[in-house]
Biopython code that builds the backbone (N, CA, C, O; Angstrom):
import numpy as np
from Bio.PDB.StructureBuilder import StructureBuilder

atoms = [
    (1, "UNK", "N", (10.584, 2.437, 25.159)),
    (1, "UNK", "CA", (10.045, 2.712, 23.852)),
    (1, "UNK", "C", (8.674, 2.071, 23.713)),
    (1, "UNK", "O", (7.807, 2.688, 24.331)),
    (2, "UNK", "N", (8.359, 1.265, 23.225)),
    (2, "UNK", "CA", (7.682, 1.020, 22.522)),
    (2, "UNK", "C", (7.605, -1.274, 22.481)),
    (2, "UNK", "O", (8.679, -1.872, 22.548)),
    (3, "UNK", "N", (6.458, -1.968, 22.388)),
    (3, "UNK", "CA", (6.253, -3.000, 22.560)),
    (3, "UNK", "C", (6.392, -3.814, 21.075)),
    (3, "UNK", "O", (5.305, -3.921, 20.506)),
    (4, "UNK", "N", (7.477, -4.369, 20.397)),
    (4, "UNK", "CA", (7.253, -4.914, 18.973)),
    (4, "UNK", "C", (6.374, -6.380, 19.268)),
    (4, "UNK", "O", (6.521, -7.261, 20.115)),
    (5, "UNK", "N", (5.498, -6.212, 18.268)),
    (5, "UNK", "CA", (4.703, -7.278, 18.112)),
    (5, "UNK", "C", (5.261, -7.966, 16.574)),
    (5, "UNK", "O", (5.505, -7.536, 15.447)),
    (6, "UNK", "N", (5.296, -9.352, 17.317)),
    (6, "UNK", "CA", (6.086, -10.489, 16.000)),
    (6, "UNK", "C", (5.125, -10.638, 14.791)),
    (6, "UNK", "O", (3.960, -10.990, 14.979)),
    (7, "UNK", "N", (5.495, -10.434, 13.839)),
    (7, "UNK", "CA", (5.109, -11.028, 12.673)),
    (7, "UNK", "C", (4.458, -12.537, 12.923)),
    (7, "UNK", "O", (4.618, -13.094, 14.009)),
    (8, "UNK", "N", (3.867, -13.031, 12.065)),
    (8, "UNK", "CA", (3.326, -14.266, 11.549)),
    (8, "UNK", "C", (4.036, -14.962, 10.223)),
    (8, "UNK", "O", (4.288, -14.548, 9.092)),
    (9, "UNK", "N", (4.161, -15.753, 10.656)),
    (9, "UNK", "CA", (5.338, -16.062, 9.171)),
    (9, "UNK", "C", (4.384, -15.994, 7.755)),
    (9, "UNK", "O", (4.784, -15.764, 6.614)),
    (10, "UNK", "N", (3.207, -16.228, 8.141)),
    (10, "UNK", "CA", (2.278, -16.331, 6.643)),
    (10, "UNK", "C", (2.258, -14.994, 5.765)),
    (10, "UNK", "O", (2.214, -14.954, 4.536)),
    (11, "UNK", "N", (2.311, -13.646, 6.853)),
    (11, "UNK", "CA", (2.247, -12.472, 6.899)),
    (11, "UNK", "C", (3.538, -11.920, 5.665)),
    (11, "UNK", "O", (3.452, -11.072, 4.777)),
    (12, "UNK", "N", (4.710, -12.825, 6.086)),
    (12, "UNK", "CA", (6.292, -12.824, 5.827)),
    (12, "UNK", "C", (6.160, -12.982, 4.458)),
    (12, "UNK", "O", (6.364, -12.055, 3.674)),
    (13, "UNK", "N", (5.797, -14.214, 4.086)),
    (13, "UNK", "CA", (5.111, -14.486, 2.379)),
    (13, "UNK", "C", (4.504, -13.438, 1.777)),
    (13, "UNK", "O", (5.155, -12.842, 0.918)),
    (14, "UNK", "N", (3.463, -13.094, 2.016)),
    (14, "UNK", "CA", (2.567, -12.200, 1.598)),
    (14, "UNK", "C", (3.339, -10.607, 1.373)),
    (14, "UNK", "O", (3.239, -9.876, 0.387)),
    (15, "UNK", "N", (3.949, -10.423, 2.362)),
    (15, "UNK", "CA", (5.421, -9.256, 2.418)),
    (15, "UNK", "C", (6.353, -9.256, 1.158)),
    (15, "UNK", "O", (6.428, -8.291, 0.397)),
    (16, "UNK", "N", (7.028, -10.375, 1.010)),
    (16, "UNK", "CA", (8.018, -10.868, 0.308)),
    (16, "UNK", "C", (7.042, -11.099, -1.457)),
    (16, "UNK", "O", (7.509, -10.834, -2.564)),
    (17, "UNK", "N", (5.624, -11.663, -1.145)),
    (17, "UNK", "CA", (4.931, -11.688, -3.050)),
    (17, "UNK", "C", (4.707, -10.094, -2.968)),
    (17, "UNK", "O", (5.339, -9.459, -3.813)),
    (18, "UNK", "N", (4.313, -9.728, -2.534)),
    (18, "UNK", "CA", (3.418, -8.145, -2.713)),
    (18, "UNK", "C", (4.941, -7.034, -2.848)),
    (18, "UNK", "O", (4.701, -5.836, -2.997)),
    (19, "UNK", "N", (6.226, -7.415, -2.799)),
    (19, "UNK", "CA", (7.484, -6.343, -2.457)),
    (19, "UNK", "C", (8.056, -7.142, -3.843)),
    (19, "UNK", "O", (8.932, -6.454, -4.367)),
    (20, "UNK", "N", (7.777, -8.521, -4.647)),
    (20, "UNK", "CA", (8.356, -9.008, -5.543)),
    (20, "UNK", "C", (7.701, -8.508, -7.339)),
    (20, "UNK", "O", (8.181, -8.372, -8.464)),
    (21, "UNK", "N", (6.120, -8.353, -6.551)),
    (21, "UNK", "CA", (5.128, -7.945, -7.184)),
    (21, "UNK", "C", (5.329, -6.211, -7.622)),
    (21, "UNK", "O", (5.105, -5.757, -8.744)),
    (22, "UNK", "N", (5.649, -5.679, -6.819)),
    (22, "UNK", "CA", (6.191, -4.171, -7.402)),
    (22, "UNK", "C", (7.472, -3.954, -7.613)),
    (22, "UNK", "O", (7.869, -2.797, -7.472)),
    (23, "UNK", "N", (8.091, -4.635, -7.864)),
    (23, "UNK", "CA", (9.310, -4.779, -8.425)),
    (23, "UNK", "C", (8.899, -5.051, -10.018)),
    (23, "UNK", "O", (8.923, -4.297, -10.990)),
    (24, "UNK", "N", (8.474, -6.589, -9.857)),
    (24, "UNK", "CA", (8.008, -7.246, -11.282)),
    (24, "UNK", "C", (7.189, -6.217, -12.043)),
    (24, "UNK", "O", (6.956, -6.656, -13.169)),
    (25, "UNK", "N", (6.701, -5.090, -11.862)),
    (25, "UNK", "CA", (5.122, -4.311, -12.286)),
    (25, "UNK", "C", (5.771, -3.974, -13.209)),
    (25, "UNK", "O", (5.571, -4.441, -14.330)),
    (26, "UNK", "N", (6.915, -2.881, -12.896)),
    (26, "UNK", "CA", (7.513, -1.796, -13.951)),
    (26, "UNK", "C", (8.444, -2.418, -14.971)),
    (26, "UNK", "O", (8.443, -1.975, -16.120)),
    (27, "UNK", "N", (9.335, -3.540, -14.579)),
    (27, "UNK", "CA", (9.889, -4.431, -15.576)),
    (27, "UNK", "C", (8.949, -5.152, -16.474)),
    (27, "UNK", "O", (9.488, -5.437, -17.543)),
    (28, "UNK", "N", (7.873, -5.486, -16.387)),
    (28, "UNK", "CA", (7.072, -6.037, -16.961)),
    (28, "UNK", "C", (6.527, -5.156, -18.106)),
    (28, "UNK", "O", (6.529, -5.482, -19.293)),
    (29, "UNK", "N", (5.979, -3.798, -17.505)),
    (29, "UNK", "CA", (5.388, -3.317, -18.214)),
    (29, "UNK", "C", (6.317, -2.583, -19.305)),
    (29, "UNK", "O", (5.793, -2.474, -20.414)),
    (30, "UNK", "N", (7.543, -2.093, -19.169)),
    (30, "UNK", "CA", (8.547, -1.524, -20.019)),
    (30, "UNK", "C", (8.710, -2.634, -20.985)),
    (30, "UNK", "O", (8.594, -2.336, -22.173)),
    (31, "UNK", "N", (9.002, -4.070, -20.622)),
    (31, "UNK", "CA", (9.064, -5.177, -21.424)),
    (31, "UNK", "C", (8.182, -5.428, -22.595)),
    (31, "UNK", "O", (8.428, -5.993, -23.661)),
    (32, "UNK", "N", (7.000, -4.825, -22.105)),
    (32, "UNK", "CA", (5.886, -5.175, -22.527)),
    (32, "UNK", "C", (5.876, -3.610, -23.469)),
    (32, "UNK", "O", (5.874, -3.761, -24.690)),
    (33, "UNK", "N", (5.873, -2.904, -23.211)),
    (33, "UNK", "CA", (5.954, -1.532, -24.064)),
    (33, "UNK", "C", (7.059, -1.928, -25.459)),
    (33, "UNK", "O", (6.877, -2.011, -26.674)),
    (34, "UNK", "N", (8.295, -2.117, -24.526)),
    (34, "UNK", "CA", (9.167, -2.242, -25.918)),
    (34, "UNK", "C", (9.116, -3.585, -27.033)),
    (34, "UNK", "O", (9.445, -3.516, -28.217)),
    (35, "UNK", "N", (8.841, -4.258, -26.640)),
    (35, "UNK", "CA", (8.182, -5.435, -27.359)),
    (35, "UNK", "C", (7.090, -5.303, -28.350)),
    (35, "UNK", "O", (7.014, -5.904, -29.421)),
    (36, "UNK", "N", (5.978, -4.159, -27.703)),
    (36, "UNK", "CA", (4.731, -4.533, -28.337)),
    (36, "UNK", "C", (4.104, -5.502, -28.241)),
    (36, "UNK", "O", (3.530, -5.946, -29.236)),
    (37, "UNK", "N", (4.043, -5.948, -27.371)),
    (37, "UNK", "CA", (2.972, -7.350, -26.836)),
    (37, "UNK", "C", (1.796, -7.012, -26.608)),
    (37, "UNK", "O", (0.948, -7.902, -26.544)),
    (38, "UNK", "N", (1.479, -5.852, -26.452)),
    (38, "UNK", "CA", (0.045, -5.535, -26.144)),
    (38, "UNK", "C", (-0.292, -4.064, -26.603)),
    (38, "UNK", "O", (0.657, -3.331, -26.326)),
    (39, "UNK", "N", (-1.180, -3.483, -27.126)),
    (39, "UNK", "CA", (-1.836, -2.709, -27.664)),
    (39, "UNK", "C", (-3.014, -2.202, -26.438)),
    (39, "UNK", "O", (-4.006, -2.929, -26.417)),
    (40, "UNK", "N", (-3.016, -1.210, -25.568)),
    (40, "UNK", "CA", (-3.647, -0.715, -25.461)),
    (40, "UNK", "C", (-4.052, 1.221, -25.295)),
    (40, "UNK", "O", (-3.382, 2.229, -25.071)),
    (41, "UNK", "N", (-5.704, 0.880, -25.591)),
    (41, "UNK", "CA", (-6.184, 2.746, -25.984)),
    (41, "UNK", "C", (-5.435, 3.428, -24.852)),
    (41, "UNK", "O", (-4.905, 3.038, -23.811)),
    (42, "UNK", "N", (-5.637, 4.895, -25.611)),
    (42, "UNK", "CA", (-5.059, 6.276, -24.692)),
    (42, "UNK", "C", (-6.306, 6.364, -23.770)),
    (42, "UNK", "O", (-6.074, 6.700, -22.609)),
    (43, "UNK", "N", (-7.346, 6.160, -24.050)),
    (43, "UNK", "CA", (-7.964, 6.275, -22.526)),
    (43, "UNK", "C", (-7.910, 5.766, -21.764)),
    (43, "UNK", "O", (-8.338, 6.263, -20.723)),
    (44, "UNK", "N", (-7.334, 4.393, -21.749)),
    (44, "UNK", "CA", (-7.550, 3.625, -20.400)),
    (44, "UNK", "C", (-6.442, 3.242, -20.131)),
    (44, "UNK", "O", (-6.269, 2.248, -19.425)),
    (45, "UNK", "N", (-5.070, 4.226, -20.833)),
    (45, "UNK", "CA", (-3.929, 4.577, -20.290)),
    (45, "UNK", "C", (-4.178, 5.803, -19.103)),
    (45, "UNK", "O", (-3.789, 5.792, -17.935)),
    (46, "UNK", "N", (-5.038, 6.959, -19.890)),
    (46, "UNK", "CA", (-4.895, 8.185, -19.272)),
    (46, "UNK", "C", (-5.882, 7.379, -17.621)),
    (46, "UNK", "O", (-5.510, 7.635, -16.476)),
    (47, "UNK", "N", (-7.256, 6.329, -17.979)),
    (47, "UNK", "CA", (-7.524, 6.151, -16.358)),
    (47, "UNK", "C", (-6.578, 5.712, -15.885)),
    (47, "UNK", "O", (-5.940, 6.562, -15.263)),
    (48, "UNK", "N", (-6.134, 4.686, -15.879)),
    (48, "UNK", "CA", (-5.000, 4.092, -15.500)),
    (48, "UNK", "C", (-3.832, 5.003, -14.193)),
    (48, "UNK", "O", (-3.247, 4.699, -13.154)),
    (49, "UNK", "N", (-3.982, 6.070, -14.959)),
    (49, "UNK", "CA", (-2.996, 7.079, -14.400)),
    (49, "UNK", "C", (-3.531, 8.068, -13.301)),
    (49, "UNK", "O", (-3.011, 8.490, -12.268)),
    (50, "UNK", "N", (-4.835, 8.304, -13.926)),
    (50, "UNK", "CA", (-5.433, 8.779, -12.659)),
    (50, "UNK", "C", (-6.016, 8.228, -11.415)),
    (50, "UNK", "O", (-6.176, 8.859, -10.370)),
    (51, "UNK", "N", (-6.327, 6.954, -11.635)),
    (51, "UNK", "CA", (-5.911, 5.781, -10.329)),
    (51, "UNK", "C", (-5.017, 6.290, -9.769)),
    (51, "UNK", "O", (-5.148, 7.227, -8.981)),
    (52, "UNK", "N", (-3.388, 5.471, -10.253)),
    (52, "UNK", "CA", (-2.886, 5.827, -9.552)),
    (52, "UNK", "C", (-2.426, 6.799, -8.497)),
    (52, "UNK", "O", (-1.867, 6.575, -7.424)),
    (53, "UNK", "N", (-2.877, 8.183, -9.179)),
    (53, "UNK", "CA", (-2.668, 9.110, -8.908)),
    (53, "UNK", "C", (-3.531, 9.362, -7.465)),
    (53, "UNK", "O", (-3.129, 10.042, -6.521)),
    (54, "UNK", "N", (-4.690, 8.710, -7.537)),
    (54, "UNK", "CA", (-6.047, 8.762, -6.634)),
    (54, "UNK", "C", (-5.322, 7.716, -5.141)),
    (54, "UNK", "O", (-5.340, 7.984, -3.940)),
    (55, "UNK", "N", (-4.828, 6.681, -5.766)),
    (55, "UNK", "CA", (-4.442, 5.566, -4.783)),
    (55, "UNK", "C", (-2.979, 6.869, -4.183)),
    (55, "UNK", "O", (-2.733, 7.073, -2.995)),
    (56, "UNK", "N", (-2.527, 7.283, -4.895)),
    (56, "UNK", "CA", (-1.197, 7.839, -3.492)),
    (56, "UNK", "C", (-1.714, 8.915, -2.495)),
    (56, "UNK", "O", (-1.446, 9.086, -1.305)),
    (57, "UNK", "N", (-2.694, 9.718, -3.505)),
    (57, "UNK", "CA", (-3.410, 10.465, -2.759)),
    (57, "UNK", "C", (-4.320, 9.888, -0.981)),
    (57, "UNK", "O", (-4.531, 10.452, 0.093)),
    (58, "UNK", "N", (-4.547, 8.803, -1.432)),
    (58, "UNK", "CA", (-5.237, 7.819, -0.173)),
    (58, "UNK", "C", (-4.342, 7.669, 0.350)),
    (58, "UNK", "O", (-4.305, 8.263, 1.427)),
    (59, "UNK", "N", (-3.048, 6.803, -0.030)),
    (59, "UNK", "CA", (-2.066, 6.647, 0.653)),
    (59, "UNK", "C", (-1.701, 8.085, 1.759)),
    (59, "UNK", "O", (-1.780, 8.234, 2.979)),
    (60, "UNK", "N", (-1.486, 8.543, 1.180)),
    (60, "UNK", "CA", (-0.958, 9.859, 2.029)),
    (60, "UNK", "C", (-1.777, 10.346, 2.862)),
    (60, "UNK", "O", (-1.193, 11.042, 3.693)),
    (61, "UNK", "N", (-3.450, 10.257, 3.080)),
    (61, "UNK", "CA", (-4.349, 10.596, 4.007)),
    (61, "UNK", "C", (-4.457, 9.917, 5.099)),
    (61, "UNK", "O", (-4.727, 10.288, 6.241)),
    (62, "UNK", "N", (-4.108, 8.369, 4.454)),
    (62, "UNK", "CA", (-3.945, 7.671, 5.776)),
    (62, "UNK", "C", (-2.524, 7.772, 6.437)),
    (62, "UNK", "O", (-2.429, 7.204, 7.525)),
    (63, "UNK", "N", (-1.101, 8.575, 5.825)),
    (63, "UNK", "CA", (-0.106, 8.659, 6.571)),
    (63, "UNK", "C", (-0.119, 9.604, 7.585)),
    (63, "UNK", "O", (0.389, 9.575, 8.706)),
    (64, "UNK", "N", (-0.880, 10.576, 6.928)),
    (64, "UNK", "CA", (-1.077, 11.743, 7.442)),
    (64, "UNK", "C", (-1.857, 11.686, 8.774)),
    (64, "UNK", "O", (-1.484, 12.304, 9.771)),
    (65, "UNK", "N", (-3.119, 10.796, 8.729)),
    (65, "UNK", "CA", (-4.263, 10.518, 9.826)),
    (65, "UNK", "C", (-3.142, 9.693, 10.793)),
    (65, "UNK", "O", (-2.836, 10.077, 11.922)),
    (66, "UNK", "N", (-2.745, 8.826, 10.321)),
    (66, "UNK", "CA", (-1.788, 8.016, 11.478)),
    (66, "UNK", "C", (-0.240, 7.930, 11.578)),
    (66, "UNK", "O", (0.519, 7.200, 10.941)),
    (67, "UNK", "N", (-0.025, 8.632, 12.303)),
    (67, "UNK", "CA", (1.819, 8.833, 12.564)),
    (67, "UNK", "C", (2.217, 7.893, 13.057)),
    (67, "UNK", "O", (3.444, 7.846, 13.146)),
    (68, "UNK", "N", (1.550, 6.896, 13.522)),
    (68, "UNK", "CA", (2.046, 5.765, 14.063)),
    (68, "UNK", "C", (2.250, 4.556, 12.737)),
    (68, "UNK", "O", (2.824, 3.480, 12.906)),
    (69, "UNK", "N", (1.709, 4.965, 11.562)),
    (69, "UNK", "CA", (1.831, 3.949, 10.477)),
    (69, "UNK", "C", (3.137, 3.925, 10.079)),
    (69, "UNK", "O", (3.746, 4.875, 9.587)),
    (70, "UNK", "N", (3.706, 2.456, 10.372)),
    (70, "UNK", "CA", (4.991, 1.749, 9.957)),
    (70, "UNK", "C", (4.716, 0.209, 9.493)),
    (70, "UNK", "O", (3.645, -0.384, 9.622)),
    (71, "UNK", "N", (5.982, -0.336, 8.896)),
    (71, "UNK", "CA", (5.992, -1.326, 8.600)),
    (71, "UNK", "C", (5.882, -2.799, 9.841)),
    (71, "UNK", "O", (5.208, -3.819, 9.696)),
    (72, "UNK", "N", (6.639, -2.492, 10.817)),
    (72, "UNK", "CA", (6.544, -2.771, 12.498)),
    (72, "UNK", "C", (5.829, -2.382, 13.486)),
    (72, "UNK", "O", (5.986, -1.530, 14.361)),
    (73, "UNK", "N", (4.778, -3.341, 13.159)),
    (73, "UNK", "CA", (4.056, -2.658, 14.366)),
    (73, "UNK", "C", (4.237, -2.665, 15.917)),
    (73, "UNK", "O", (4.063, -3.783, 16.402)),
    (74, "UNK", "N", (4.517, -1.770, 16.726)),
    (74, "UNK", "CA", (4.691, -1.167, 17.679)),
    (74, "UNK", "C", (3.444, -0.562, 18.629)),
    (74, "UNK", "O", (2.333, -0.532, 18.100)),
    (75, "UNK", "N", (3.518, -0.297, 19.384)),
    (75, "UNK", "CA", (2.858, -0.868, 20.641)),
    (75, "UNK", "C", (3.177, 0.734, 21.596)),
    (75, "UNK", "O", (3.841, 0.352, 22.560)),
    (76, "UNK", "N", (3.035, 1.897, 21.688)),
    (76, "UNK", "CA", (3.562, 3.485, 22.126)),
    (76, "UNK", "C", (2.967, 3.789, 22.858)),
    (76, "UNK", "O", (1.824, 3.763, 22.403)),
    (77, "UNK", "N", (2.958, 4.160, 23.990)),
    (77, "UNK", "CA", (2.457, 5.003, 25.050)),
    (77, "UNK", "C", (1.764, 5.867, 24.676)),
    (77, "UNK", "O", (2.438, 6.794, 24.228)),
    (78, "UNK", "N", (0.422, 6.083, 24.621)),
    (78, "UNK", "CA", (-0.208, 7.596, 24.186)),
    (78, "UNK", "C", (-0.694, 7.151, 23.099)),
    (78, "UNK", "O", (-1.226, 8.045, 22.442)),
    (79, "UNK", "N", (-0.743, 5.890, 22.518)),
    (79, "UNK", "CA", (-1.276, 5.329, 20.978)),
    (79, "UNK", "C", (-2.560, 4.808, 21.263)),
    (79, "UNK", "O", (-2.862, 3.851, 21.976)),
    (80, "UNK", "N", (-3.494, 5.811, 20.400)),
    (80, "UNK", "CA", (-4.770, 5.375, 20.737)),
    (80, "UNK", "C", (-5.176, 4.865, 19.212)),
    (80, "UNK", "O", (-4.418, 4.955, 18.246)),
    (81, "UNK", "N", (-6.721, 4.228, 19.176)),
    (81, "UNK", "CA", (-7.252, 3.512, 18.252)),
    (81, "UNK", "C", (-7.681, 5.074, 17.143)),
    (81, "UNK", "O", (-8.313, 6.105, 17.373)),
    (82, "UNK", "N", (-6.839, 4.454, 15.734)),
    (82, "UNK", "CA", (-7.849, 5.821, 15.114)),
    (82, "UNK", "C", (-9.420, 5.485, 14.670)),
    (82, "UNK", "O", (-9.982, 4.407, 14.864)),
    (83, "UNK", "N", (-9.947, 6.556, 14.085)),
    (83, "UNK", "CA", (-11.453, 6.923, 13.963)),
    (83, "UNK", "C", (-11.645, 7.625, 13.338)),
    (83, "UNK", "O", (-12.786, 7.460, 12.905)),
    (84, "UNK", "N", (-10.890, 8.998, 12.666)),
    (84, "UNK", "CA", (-11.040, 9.652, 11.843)),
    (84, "UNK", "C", (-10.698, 9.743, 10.588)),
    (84, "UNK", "O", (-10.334, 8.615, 10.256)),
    (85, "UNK", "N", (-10.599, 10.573, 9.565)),
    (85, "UNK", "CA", (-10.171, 10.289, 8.063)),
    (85, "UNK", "C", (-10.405, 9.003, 7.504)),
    (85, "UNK", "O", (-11.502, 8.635, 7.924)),
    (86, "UNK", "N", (-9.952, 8.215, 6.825)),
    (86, "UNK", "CA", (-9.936, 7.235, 6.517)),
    (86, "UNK", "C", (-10.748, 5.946, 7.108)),
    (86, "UNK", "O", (-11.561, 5.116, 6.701)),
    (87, "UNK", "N", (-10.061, 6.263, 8.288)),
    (87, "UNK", "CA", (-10.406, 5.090, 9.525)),
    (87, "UNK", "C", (-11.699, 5.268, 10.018)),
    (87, "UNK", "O", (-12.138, 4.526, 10.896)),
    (88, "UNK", "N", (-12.496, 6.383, 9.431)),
    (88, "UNK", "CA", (-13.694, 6.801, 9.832)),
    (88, "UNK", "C", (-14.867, 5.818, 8.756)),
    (88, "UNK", "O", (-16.026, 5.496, 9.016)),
    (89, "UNK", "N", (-14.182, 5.573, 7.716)),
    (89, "UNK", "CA", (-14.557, 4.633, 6.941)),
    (89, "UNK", "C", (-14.376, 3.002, 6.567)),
    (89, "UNK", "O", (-15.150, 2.131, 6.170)),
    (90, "UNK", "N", (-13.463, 3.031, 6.782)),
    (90, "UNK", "CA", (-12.874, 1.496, 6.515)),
    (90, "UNK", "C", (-11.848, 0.925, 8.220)),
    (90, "UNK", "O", (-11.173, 1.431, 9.116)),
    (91, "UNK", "N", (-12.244, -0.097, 7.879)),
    (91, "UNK", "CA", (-11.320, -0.610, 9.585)),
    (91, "UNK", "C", (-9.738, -0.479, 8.934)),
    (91, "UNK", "O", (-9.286, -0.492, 7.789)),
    (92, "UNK", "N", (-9.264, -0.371, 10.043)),
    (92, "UNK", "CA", (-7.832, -0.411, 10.135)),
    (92, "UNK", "C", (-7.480, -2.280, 10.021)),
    (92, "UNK", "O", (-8.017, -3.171, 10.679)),
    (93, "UNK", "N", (-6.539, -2.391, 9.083)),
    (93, "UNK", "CA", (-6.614, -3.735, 9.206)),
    (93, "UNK", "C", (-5.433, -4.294, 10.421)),
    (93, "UNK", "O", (-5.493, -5.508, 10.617)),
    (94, "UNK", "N", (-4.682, -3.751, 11.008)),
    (94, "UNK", "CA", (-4.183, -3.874, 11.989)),
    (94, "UNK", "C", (-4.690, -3.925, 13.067)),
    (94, "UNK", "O", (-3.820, -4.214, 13.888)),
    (95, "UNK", "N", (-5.618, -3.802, 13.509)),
    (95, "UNK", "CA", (-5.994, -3.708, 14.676)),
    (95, "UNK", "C", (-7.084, -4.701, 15.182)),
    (95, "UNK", "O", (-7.855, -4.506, 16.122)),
    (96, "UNK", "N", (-6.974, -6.225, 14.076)),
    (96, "UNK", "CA", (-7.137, -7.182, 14.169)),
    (96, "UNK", "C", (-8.714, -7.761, 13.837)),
    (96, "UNK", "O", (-8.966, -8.961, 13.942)),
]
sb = StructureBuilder()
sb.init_structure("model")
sb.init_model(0)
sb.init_chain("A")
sb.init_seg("    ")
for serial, (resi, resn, name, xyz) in enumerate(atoms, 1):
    if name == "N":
        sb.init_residue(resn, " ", resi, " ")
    sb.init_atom(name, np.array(xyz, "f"), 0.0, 1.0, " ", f" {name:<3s}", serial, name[0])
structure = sb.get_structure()
C-alpha cells in the first residue's frame, strides 16, 4: 500500500481544538440566537452565508484537484507533487 507518516503530537492538539471548535460553532450560535445575546444586521448575516458557501466551494476544488487528500497522510506509488488548481496558487501545506 502505501507509507503512513506519524503525526506530531503538537499537530494532535491543534486536531482535537479545531474538531472541538466546530462542534462548539453551531451550539454556540443557536445558544446565542435563542437567547438574544446578540443582535446582528441581515446583511452581514446574508455575507456571512455566502462565505461560507465560497469556503466549501474551495473546499471541494481542492478535493477534487487532489484524490490523494485525507486526514492520514500516506505516502502511494504514482503520488506526485500537485501544481494545478488551487495548488497552482497557494502551497500545499503538507508538503512541508
Amino acid at each position: 500500500m502505501g507509507q503512513v507518516l506519524r503525526r506530531s503530537p503538537h499537530k494532535k492538539f491543534i486536531m482535537i481544538g479545531a474538531l472541538l471548535s466546530f462542534v462548539a460553532m453551531p451550539v454556540l450560535s443557536a445558544t446565542d440566537h435563542r437567547l438574544g445575546w446578540s443582535s446582528v444586521p441581515t446583511s452581514v448575516v446574508i455575507l456571512g452565508d455566502i462565505l461560507i458557501v465560497l469556503a466549501y466551494i474551495g473546499i471541494y476544488l481542492v478535493f477534487r484537484e487532489n484524490t490523494y487528500g485525507a486526514s492520514t497522510i500516506q505516502i502511494a506509488e504514482g503520488q506526485k507533487v500537485i501544481s494545478t488548481g488551487p495548488y497552482a496558487v497557494v502551497r500545499h501545506p503538507m508538503y512541508g
